[in-house]
NUPAGU-435568 format. One record per residue: chain; z, x, y of N, C-alpha, C, O in turn. Coordinates in nm, 4 decimals, decimal comma. Each point is the difference from the previous one (the first is absolute). Example, Ala and Ser with C-alpha at 12.3 -4.5 7.8 and 13.67 -1.06 7.14 Angstrom:
BEGIN
SITE kette      nc3      nc1      nc2     cac3     cac1     cac2      cc3      cc1      cc2      oc3      oc1      oc2
SITE     A   0,7800   1,3190  -0,5690   0,0000  -0,0890   0,1190   0,0000   0,0900   0,1200   0,0665   0,1036  -0,0019
SITE     A  -0,1385  -0,1386   0,1069   0,0060   0,0820   0,1190   0,0730  -0,0770   0,1090   0,0169   0,0509   0,1108
! end
This chain:
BEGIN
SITE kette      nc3      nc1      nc2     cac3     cac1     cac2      cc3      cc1      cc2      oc3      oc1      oc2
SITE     A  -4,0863  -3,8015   7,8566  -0,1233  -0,0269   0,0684  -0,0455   0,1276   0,0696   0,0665   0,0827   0,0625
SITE     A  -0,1912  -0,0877  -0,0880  -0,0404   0,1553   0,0548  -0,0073  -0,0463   0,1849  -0,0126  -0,1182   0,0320
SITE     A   0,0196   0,1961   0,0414  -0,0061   0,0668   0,1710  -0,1409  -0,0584   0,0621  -0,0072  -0,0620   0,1061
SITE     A  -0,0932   0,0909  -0,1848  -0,1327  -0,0196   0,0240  -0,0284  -0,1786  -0,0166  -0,0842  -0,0444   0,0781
SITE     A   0,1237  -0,0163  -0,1362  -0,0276  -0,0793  -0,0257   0,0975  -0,1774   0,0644   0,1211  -0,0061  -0,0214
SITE     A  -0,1683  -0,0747   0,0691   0,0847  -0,0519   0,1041   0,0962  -0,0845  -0,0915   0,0080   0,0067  -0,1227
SITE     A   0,0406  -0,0616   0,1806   0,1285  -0,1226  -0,1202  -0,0448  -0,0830  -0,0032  -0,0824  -0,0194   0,0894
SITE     A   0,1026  -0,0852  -0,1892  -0,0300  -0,0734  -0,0338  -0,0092  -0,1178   0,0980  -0,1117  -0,0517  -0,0008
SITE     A   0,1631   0,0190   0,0499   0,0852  -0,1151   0,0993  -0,1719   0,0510   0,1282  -0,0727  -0,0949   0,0291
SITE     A   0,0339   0,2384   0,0284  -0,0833   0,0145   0,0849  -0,1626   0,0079  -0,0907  -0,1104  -0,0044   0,0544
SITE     A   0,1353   0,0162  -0,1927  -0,1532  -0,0667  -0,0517  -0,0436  -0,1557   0,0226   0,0832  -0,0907  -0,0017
SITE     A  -0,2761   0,0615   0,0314  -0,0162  -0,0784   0,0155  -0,0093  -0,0958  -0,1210   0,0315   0,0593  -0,1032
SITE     A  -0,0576  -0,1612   0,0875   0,0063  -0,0816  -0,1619  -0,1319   0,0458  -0,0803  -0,0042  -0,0109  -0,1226
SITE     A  -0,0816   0,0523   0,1821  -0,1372   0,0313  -0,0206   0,0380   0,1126  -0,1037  -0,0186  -0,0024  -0,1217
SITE     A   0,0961   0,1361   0,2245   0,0292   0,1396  -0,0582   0,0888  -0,0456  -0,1119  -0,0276   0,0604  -0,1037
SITE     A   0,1428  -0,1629   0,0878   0,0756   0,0073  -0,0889  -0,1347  -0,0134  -0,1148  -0,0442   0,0896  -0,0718
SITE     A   0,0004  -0,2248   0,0817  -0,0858  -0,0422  -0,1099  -0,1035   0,1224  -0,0530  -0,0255   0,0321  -0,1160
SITE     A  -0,0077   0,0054   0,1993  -0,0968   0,1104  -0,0639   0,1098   0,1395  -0,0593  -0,0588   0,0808  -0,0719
SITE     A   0,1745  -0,0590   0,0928   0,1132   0,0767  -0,0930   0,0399  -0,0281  -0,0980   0,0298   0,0752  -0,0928
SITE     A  -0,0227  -0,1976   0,0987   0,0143  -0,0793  -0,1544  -0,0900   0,0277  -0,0933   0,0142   0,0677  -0,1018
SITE     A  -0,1275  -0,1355   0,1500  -0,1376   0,0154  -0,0740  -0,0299   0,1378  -0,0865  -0,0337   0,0282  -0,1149
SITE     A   0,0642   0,0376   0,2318  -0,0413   0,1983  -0,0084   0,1089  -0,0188  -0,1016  -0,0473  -0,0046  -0,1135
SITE     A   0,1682  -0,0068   0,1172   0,1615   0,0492  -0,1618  -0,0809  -0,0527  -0,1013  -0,0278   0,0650  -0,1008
SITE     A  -0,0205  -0,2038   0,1262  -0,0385  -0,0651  -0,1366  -0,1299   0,0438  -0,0818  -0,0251   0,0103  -0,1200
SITE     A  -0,0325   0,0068   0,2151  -0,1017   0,0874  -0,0757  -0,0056   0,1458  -0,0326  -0,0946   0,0555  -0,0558
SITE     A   0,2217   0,0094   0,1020  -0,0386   0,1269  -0,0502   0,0996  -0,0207  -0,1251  -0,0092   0,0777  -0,0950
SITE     A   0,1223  -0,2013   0,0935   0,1320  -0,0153  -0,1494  -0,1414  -0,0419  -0,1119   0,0383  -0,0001  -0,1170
SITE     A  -0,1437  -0,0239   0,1279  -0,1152  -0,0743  -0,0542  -0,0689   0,0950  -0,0866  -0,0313   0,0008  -0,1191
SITE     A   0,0139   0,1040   0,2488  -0,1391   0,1086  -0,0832   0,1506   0,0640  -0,0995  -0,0153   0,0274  -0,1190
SITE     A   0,1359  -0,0128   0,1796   0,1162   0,0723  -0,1065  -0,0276  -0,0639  -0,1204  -0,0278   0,0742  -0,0942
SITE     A   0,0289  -0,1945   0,0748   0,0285  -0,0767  -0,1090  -0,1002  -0,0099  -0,1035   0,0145   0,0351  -0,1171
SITE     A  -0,1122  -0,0832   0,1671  -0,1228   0,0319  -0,0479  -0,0531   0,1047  -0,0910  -0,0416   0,0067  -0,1157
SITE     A   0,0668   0,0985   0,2510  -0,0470   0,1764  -0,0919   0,0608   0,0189  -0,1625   0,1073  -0,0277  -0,0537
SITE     A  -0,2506   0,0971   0,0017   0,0859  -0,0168  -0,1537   0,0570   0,1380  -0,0096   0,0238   0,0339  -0,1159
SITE     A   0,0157   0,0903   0,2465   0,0422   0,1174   0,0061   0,1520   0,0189   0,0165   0,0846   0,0839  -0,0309
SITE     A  -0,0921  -0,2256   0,1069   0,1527  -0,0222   0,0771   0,0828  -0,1177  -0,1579   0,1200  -0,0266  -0,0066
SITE     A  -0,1969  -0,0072  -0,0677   0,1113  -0,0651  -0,0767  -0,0541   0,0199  -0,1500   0,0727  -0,0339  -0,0933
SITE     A  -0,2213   0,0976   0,0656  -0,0403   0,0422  -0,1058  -0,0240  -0,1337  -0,1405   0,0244  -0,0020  -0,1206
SITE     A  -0,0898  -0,1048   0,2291  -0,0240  -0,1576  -0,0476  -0,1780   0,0432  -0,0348  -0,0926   0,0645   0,0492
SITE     A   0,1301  -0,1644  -0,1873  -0,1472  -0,0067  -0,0387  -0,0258  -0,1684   0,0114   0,0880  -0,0841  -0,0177
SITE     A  -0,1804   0,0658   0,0397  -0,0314  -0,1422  -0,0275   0,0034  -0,0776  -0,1389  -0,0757   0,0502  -0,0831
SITE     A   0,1205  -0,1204   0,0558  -0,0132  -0,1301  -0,1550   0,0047  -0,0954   0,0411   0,0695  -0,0418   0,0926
SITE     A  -0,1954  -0,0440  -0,1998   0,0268  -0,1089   0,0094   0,0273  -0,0829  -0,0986  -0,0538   0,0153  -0,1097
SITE     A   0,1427  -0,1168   0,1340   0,0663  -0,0937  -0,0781  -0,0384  -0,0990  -0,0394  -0,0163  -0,0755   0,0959
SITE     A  -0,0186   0,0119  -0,2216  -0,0244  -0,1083   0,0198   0,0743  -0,0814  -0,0661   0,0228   0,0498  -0,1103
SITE     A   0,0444  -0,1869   0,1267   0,0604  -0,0556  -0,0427  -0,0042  -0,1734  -0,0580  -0,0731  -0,0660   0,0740
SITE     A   0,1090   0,0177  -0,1399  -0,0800  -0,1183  -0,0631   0,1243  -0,0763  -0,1072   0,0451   0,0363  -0,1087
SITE     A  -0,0199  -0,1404   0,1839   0,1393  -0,1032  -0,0603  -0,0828  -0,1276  -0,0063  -0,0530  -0,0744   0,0825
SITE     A   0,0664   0,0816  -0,2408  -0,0309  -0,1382  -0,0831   0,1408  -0,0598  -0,0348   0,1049   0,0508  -0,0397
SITE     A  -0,1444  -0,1809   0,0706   0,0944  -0,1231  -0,0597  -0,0821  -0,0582  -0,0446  -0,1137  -0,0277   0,0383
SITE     A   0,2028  -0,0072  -0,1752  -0,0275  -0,1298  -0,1064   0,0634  -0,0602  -0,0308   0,0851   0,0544  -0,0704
SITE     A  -0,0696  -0,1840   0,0879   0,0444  -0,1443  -0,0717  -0,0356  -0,0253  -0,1163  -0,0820  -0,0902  -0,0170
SITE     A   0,1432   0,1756  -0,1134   0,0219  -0,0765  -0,1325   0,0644  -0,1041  -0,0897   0,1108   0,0338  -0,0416
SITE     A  -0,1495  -0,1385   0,0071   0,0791  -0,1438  -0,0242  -0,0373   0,0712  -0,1288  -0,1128   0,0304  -0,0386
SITE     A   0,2935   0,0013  -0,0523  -0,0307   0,0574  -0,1130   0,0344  -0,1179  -0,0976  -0,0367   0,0022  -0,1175
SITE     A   0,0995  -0,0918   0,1649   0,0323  -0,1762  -0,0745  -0,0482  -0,0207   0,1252   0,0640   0,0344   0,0994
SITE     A  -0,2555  -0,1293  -0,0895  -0,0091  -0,0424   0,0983   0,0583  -0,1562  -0,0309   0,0532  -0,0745   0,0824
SITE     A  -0,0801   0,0464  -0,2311   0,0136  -0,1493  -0,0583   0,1972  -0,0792   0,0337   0,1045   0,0645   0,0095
SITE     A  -0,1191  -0,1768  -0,0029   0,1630  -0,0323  -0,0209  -0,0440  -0,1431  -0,0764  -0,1059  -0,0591  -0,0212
SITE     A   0,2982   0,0301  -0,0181   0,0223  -0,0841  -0,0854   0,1426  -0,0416   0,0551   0,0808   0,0905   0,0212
SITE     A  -0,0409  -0,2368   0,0060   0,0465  -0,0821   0,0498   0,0714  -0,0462  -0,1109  -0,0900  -0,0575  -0,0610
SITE     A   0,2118   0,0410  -0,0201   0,0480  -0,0860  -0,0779   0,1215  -0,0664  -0,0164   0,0974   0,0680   0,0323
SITE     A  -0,0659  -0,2179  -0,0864   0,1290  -0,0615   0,0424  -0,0081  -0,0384   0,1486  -0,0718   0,0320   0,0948
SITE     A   0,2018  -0,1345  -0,1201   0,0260  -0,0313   0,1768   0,1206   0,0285   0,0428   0,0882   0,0077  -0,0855
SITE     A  -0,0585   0,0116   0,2066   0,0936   0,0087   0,0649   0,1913  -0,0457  -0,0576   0,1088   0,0548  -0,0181
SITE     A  -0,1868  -0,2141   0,0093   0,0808  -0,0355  -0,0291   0,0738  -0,0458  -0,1649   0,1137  -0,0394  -0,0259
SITE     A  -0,2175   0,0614  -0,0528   0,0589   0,0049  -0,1243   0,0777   0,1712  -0,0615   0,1177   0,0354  -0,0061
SITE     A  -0,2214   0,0224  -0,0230   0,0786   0,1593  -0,0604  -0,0477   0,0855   0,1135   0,0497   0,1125   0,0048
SITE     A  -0,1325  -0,1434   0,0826  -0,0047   0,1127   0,1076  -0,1520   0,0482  -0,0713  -0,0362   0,0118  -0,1171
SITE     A  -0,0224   0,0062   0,2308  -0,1414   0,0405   0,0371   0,0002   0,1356   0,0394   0,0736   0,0509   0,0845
SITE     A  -0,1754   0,0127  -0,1629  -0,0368   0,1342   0,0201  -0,1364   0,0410  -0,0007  -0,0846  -0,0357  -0,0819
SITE     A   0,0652   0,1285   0,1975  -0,1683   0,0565  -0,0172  -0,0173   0,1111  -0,0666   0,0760   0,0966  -0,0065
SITE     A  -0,1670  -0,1110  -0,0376  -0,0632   0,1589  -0,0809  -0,0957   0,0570   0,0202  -0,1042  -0,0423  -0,0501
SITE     A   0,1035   0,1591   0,1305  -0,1571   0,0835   0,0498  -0,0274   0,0668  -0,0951   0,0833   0,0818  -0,0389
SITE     A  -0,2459  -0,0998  -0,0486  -0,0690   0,0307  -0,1141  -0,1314   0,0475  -0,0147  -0,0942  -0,0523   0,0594
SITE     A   0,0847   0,1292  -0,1198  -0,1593   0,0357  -0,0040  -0,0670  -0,1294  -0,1220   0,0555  -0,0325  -0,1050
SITE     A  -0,1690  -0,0150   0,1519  -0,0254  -0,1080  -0,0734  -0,0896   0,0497  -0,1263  -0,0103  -0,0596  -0,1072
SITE     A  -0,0594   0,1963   0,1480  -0,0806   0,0981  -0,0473   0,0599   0,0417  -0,1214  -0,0733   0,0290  -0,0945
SITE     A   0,2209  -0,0206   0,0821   0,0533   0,0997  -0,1232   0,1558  -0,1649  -0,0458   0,1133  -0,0208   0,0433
SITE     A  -0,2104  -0,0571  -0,1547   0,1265  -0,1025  -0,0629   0,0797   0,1015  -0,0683   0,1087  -0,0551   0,0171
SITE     A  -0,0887   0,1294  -0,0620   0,1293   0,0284  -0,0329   0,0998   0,0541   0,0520   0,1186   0,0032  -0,0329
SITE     A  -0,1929   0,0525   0,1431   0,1182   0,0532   0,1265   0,0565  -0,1430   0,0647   0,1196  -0,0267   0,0111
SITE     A  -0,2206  -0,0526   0,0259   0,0302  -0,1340   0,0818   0,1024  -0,0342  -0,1016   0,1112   0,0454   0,0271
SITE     A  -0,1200  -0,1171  -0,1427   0,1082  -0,0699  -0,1118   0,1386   0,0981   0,0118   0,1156  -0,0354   0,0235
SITE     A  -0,1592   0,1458  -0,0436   0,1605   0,0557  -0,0030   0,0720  -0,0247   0,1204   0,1226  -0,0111  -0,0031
SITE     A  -0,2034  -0,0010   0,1351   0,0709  -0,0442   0,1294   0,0814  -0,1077  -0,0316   0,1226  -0,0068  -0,0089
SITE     A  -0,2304  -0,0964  -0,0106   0,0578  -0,1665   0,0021   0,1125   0,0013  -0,1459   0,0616  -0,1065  -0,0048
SITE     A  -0,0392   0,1652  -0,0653   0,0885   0,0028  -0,1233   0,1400   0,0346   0,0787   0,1031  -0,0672   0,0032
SITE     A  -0,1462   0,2547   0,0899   0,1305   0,0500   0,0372   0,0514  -0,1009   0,1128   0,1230  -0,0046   0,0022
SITE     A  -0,2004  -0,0970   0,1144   0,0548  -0,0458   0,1041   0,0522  -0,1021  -0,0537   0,1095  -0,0267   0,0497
SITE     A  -0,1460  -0,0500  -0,1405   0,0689  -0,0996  -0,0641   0,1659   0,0531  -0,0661   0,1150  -0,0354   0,0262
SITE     A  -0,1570   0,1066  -0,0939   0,1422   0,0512  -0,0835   0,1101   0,0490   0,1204   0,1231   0,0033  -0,0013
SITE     A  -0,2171   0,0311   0,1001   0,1410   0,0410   0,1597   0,0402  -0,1390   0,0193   0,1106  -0,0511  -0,0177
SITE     A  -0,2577  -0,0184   0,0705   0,0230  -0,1529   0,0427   0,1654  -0,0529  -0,0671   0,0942  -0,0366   0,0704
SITE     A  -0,0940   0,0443  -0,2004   0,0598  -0,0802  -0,0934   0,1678   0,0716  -0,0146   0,1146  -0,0441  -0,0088
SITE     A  -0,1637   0,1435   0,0116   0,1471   0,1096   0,0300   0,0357  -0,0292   0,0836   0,1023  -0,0653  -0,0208
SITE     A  -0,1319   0,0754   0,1506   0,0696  -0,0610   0,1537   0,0228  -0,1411   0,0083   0,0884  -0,0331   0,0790
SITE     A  -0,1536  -0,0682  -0,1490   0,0780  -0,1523  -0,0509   0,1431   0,0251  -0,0478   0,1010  -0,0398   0,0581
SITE     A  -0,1042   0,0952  -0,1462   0,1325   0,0672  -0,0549   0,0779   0,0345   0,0544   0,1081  -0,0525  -0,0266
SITE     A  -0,1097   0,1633   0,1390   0,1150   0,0562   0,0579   0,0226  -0,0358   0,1026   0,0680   0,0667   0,0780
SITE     A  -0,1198  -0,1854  -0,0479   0,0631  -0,0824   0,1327   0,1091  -0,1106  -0,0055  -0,0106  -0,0674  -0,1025
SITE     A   0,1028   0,0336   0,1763   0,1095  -0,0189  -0,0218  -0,0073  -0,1738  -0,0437   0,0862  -0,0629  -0,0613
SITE     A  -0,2524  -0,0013   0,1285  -0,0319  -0,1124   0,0148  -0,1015  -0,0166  -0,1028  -0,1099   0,0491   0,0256
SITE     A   0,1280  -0,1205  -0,1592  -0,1120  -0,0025  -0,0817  -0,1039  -0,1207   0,0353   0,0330  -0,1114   0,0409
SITE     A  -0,1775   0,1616  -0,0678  -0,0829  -0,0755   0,0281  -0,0301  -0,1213  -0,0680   0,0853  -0,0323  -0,0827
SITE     A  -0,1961  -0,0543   0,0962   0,0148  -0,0940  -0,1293  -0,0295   0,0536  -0,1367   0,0370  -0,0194  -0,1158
SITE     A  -0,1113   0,0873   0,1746  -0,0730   0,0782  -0,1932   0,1278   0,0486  -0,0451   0,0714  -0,0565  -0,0828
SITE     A  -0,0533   0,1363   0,1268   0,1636   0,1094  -0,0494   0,0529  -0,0894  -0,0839   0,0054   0,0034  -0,1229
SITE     A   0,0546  -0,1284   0,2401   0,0926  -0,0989  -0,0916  -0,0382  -0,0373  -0,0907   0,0891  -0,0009  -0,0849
SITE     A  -0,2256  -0,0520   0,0314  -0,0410  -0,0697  -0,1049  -0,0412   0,1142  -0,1073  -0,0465  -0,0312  -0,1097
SITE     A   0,0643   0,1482   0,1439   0,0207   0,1142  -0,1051  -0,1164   0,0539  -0,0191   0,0003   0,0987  -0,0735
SITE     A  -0,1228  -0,1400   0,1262  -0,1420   0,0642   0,0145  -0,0062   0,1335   0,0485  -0,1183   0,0275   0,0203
SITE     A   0,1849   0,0567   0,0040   0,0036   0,1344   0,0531  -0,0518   0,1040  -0,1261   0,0451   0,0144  -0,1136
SITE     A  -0,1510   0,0468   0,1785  -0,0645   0,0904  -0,1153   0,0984   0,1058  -0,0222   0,0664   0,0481   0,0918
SITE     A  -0,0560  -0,0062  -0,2340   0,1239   0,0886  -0,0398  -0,0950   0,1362  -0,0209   0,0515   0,1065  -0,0342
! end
């Protein structure tokens, strides 16, 4: 602390506040100056899109629960031959997992299981 200048504890709140003020604004014009940090200005602009695409918005519900087991199928209704190959492949899982369960269903037993 410089000699000239009184301590802190004998400044009034007034003098503190206006010392503060005075640091902060001169750390300000520092920061600022484009001499003292050699800042150019840019500006940014920035722009976040979201989209919700339902790429199978369509579904398909088939079987029940309780006979061979029920399965859904999300499909484009737009493109049948993509949709058919769905309902062909979920069936042929469907029918595979009848199979490898330890408990056969009624279909299983009566030998209806697509080969």
């Amino acid at each position: 602390m410089r000699p000239t200048e009184p301590s802190t504890s004998a400044r009034t709140p007034r003098q503190q506040t206006e010392r503060i003020q005075s640091t902060l604004n001169q750390r300000q014009r520092q920061l600022t100056s484009r001499s003292v940090w050699n800042v150019r200005p840019v500006i940014v602009e920035h722009e976040t899109v979201i989209k919700n695409v339902a790429v199978r918005p369509d579904s398909l519900e088939l079987g029940t629960p309780g006979k061979s087991g029920c399965i859904k199928i999300y499909i484009d209704a737009s493109d049948v031959a993509d949709a058919e190959q769905r309902i062909r492949n979920a069936i042929a899982l469907r029918d595979l997992a009848n199979t490898l369960t330890s408990y056969p269903t009624p279909i299983a037993q009566a030998g209806k299981v697509h080969a």
